[in-house]
N, C-alpha and C positions, 0 to 999 in steps of 0.2 A: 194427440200426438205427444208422445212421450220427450222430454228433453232429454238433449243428450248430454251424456255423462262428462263431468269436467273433468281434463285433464291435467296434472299439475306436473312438473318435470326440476329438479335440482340440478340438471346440467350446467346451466348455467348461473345457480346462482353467486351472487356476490359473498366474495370473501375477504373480509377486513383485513385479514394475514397476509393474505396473497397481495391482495391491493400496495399494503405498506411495505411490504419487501420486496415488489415488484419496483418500489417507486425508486431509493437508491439505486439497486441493480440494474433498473435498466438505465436511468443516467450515466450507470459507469460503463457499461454496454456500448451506448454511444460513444460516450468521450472516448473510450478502448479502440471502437471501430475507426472513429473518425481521425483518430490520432494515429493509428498505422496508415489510413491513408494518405494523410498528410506530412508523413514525417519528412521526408526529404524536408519541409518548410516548419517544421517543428521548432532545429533549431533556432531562428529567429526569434520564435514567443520564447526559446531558452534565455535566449540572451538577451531579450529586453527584461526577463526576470530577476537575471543576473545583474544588469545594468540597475536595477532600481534594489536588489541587495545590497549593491553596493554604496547606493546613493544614502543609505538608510545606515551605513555602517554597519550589517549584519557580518559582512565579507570577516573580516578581522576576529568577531565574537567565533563565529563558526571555526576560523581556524585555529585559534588559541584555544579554544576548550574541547570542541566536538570533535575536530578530525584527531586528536593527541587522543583521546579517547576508544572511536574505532576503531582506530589504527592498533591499538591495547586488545583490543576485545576481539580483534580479526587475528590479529597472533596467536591469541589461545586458540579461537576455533582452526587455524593451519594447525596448529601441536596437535589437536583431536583427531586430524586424522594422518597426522605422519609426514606433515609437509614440515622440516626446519624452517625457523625465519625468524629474523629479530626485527624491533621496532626503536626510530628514535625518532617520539612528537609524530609529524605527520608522513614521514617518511618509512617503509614497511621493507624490510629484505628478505627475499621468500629464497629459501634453498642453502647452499653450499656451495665453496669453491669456485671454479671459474664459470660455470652453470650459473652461478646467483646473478637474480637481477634487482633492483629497487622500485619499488613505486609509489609515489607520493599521492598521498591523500590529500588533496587540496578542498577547500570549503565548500566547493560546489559542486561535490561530488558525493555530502557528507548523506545524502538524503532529504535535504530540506524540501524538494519540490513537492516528495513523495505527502509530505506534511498536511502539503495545502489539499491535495488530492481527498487525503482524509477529512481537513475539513470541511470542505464541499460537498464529500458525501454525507458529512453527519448536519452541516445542513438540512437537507430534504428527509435523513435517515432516521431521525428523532424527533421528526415530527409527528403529531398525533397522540394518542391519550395515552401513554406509559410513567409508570413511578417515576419517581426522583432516580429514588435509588436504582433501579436498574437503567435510567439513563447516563447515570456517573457512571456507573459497574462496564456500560458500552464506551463509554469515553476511554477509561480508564484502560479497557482491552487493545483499543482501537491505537494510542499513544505506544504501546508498551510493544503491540504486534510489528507497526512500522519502523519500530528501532530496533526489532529481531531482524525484520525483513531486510534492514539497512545492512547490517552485518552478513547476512547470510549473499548480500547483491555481491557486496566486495569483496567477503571471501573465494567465490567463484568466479567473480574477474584475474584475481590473482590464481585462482591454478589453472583458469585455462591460459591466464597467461605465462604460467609456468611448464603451462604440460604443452601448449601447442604454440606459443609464441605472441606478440604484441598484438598485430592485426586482427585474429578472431576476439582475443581480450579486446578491443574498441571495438566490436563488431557487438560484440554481448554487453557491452557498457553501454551502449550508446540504443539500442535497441532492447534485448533482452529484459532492461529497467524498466518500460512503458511498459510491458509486456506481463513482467511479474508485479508490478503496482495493481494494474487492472484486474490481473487473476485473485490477487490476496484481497484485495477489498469488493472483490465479489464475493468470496469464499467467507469471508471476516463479517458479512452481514446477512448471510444465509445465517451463518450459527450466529448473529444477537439474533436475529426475527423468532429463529426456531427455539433460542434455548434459555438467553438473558432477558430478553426485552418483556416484560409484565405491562398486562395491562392494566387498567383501571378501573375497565366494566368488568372484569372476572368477577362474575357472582351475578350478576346484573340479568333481567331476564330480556329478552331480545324481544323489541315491539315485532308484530305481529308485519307481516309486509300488505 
């Protein structure tokens, strides 16, 4: 009796790539779900976060340097697209005439939480065998994307707080931020997996299974 022929199948096989970029994403995946589920009770891990910023004295740093800043850097992007506004320190006035309204950028609103989010994911995200160098090069994107991202939260607070009024503005403030954090730092580690992150064994030949 003849044996029967083996069959081998790559459906399933394992894949180092998928595995490591599956591993970030899907943590943020969870935290993304479980955090719109829970937001109504969200704010409280807010403000125990707040409460220990401030125990730390960040509260003060943040406002003396970082808010005076975004507030700088949210003016320009309103002028790009046609919104007037002027800025003094943390304080932002978007418009003209009796229409203008003021909003103040206060420390804890500067983006820092967004911070930690990142490094939680670079945690688990930059684990496993890749350069030096392209681990800085991910770091280094990952810093520089959440302080785009910071700018571009407040900018759009401010015109929809401009174009529709205060209430939808704290509607997209208060929500829309968990919402667009989750999305960039899913988005922000698809492309290191797929395009910065180097391996180690590139070149290396693959034992045999």
């Amino acid at each position: 009796m003849e044996a029967a022929p083996t069959v081998t199948t790559t459906a399933f096989r394992h894949d180092p790539r998928l595995t490591g970029a599956a591993r970030p994403v899907g943590t943020l995946l969870a935290a993304g779900s479980i955090a719109l589920l829970i937001l109504p009770f969200f704010s409280t891990f807010g403000e125990l976060l707040t409460n220990l910023a401030m125990a730390a004295g960040f509260d003060a740093w943040l406002g003396q340097w970082i808010a005076p800043v975004e507030g700088r850097l949210v003016h320009g992007a309103l002028a790009l697209v046609g919104i007037p506004s002027g800025y003094d320190r943390s304080l932002l006035y978007i418009g003209s005439g009796p229409g203008s309204l003021a909003l103040y950028i206060s420390w804890n609103c500067v983006g820092w939480q967004t911070i930690l989010f990142l490094a939680l994911s670079m945690a688990t995200g930059l684990q496993g065998q890749y350069t030096l160098r392209s681990r800085l090069e991910v770091a280094a994107l990952g810093v520089v994307g959440i302080a785009m991202l910071n700018i571009l939260r407040i900018t759009v607070v401010a015109l929809v707080a401009y174009f529709f009024g205060q209430l939808p503005a704290v509607i997209v403030h208060d929500y829309g931020s968990v919402i667009a954090t989750v999305a960039f730092l899913m988005a922000f580690w698809a492309f290191a997996y797929n395009v910065v992150l180097e391996s180690t064994l590139v070149g290396e030949t693959a034992s045999p299974a």
